[in-house]
C-alpha positions in Angstrom: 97.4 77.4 113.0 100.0 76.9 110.5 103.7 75.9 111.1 104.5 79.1 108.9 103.0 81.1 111.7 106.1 79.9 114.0 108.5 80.6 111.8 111.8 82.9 112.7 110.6 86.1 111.5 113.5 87.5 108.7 114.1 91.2 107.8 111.6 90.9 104.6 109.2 90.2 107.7 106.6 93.9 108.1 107.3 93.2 111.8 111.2 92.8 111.7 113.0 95.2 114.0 116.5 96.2 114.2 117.6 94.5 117.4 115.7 91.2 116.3 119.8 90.6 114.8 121.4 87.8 117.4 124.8 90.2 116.7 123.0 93.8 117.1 124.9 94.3 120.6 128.2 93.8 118.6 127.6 95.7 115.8 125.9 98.6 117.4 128.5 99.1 119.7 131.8 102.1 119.9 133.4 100.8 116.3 131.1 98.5 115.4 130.0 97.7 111.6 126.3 99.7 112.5 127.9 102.3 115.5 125.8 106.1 115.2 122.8 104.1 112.7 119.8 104.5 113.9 117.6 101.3 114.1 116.4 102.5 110.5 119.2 102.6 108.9 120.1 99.3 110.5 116.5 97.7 109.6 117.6 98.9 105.9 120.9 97.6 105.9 119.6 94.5 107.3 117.2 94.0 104.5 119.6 94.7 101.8 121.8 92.5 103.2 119.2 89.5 103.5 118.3 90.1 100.1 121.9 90.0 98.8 122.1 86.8 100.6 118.8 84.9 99.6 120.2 86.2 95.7 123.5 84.7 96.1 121.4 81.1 97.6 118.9 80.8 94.6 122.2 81.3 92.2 124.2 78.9 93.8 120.7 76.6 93.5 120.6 77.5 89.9 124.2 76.4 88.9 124.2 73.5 91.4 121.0 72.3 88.8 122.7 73.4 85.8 125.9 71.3 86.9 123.7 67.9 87.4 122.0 68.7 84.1 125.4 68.7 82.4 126.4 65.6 84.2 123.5 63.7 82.8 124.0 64.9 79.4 
């Protein structure tokens, strides 16, 4: 076995569920950001929103690298 078989599973995971979310309690409750979704909607939410932030991660990467390079130059 592999350590990648221990890893936390993420919302790109196939086996990913809705409640999976440390804060689903919270947000699924009366006026919370996912009250009346249904674990699908939440599940697509989630992976939007995992997305968003693995995009936002790799561009901060990329400019952190293209900083250095100009600091070398």
């Amino acid at each position: 076995m592999t350590d990648s078989e221990y890893r936390t599973p993420t919302p790109s995971d196939d086996e990913w569920q809705a409640d999976f979310d440390p804060t689903y309690d919270e947000k699924t409750m009366e006026g919370g950001v996912w009250d009346g979704l249904s674990d699908d909607e939440i599940v697509l939410l989630q992976i939007k929103q995992f997305r968003d932030d693995e995009h936002e991660e790799n561009q901060r990467e990329q400019d952190e690298l293209a900083a250095k390079k100009l600091d070398n130059c």
